[in-house]
C-alpha positions as a printed NumPy array, in Angstrom:
array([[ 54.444, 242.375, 175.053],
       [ 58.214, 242.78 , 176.055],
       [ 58.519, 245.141, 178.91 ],
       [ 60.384, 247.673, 176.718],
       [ 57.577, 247.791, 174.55 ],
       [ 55.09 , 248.384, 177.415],
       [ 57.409, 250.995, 178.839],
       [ 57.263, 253.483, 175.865],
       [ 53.327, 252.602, 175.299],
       [ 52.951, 254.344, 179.047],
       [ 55.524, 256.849, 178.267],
       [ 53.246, 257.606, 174.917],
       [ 50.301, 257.801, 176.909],
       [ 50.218, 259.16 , 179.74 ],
       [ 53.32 , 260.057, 181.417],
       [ 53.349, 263.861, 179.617],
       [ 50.186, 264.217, 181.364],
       [ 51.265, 263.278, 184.186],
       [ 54.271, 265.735, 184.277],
       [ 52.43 , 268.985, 183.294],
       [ 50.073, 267.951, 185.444],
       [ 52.041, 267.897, 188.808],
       [ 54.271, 271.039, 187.355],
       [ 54.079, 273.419, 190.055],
       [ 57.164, 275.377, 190.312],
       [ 55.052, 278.367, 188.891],
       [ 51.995, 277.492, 189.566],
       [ 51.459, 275.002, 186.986],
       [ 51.549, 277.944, 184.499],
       [ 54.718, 276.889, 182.896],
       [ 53.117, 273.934, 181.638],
       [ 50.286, 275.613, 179.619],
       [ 52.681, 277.571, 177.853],
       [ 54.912, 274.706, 177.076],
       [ 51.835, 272.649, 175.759],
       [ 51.017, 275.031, 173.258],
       [ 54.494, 275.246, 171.576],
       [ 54.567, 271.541, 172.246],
       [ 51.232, 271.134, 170.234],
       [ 52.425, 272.975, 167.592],
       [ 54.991, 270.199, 166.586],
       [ 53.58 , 267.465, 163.845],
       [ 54.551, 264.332, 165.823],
       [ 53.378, 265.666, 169.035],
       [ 49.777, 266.331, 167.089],
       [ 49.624, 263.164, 165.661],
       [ 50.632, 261.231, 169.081],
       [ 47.509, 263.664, 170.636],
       [ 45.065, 262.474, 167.751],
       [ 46.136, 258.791, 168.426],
       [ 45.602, 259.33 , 172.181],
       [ 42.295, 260.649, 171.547],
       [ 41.294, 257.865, 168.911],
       [ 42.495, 255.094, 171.058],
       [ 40.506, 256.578, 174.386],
       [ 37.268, 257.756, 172.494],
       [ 37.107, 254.069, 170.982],
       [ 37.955, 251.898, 174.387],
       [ 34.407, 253.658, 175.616],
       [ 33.061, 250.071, 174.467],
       [ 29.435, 248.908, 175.63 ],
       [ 30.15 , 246.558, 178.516],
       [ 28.908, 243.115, 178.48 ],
       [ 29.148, 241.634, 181.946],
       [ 31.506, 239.337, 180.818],
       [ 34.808, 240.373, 182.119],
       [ 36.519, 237.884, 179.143],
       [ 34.229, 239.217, 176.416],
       [ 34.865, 242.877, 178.008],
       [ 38.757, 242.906, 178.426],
       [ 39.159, 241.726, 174.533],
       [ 36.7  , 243.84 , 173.701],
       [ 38.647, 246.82 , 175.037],
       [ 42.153, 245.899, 174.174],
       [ 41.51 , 245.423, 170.622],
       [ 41.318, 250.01 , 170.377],
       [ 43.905, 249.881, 172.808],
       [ 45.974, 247.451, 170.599],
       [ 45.346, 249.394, 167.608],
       [ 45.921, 252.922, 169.696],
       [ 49.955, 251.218, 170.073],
       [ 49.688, 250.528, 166.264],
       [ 48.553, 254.39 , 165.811],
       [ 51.572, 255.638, 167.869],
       [ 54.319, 253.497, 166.842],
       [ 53.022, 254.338, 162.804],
       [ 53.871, 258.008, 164.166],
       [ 57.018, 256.997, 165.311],
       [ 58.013, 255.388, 161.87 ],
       [ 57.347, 258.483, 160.424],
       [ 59.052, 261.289, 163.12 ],
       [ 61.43 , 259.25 , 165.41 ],
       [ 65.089, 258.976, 164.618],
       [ 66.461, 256.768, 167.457],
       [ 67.672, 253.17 , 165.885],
       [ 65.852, 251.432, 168.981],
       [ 62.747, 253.174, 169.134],
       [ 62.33 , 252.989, 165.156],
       [ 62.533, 248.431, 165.703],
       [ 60.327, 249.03 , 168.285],
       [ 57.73 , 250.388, 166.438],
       [ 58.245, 247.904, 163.896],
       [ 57.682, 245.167, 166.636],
       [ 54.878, 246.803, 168.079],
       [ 52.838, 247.167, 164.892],
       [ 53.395, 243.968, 164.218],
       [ 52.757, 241.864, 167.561],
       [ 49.698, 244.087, 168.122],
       [ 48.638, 243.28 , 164.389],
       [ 48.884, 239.586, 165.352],
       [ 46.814, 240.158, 168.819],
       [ 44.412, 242.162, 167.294],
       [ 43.409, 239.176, 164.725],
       [ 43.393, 237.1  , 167.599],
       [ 41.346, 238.685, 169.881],
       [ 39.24 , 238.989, 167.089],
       [ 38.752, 235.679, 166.174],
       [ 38.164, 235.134, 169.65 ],
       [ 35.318, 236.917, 170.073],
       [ 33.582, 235.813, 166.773],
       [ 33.851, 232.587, 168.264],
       [ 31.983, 233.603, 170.943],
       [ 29.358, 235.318, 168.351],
       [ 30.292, 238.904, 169.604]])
């Protein structure tokens, strides 16, 4: 993944978080009130849902395999960039962040199929 690419995925999901979470000019009170404005805005919600997808499904059933195990979880973390950058197609406006999208979809398509047919080889 290019490093531009990677960059927005962590902006996507987590650095928010991050911010209203060490917001404490008021006592971190600002932030709640911000968040529910925030929530109210479609892309916002959808990025949220993705979030929440892409977390709830990387809760995989460990193996003891650490090769078998990473795939296993980057295929729902793959698909949680797809998620995100198919809510950027449809809210974002920026030139750059609408190829990126494009780009990401697409390369995490391809690794997805991979990482799948790796693992079948491997009967999982």
């Amino acid at each position: 993944m290019k490093p531009l690419a990677l960059a927005v995925l962590i902006a996507l999901t987590g650095a928010p978080g991050i911010a209203a979470a060490q917001d404490t000019s008021t006592g971190g009170h600002d932030a709640h009130m911000q968040h529910s404005s925030v929530a109210d805005d479609p892309a916002t919600a959808a990025y949220q849902a993705a979030n929440a997808r892409m977390h709830e499904d990387m809760a995989i059933d460990f193996t003891g395999d650490p090769d078998i195990d990473f795939m296993l979880a980057m295929i729902p973390h793959h698909q949680g960039a797809i998620d995100m950058a198919e809510v950027a197609l449809e809210h974002a406006t920026d030139p750059e962040v609408l190829a990126l999208a494009e780009e990401v979809i697409a390369t995490q398509n391809a690794e997805i199929e991979m990482m799948r047919a790796w693992l079948a080889e491997r009967g999982q």
